[in-house]
N, C-alpha and C positions, 0 to 999 in steps of 0.2 A: 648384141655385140658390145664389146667391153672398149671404153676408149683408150686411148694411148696409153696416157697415164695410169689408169686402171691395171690395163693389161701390163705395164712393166714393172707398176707394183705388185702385184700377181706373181707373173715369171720368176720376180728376186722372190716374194717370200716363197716359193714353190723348192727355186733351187736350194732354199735355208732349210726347210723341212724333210728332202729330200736327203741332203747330207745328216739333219740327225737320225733319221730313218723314224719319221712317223708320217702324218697326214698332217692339213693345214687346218685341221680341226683338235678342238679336246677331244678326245671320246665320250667323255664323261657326260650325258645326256645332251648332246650335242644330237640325235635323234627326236628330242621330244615331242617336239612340232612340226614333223615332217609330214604327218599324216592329215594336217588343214590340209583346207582347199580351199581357193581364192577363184574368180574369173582374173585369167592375165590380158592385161588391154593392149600389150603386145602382139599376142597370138590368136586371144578372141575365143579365147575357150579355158575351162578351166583347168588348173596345175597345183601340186600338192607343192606345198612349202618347199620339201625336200629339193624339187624343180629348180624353184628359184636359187636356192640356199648354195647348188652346186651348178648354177646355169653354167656359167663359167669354167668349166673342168671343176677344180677344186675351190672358186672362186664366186662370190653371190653376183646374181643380177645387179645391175646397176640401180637398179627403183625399187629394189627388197625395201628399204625405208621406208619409202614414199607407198607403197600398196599394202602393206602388213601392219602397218603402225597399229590400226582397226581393232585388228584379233587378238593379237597381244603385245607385248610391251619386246619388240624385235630389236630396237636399236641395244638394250640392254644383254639380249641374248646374244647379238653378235657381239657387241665391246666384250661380251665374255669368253666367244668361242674362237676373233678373229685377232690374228696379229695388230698396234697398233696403227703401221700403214695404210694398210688394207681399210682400214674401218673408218681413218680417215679420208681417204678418198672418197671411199661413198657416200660420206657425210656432205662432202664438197660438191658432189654431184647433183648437175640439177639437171630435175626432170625435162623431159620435150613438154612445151604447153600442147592442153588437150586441141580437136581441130576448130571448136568452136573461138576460141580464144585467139588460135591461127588466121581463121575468117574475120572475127571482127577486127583484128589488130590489118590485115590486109585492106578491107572497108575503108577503115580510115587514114592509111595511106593515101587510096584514090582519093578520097575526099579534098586531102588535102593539099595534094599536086591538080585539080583540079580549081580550087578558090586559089590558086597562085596564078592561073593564067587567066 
């Protein structure tokens, strides 16, 4: 699910690409890398680039960064495929910590409303 801000910068470049009559994509090998496949830690199974690339309607995942960085060089490919806005928001975007990180960041809450009483 895309956040606010995500999603209204989405909506505007949608309705800009809409009016000059193309897609929010170049064409021009804007397919290349659709045919990876990653495990999504989203969904718990795996998903071909393309997936993610267009999770959003016309629009990337919010963690296409943060999970593809790996296989190829993705930040690059979108600054090339994706309107300025767009690209920067999901740069801005930061991920949910994994649950272990959750757990222990939780742990040491307790811990330490407990040594206060």
């Amino acid at each position: 699910m895309l956040n606010g801000r995500v999603a209204r910068i989405c909506a505007s470049f949608m309705e800009t690409i809409a009016r000059a009559g193309s897609t929010g994509y170049h064409r021009d090998m804007v397919e290349e890398h659709d045919q990876l496949i990653i495990r999504c830690r989203r969904l718990g199974h795996e998903v071909p680039f393309r997936f993610c690339r267009l999770e959003g309607g016309d629009c990337p995942c919010r963690l296409i960064l943060d999970c593809w960085w790996e296989r190829f060089d993705v930040r690059a490919f979108l600054q090339e495929h994706l309107c300025a806005d767009l690209m920067e928001s999901l740069e801005q975007e930061k991920p949910f910590p994994n649950k272990t990180a959750s757990i222990a960041d939780l742990i040491e809450q307790a811990k330490r409303r407990l040594n206060k009483d």
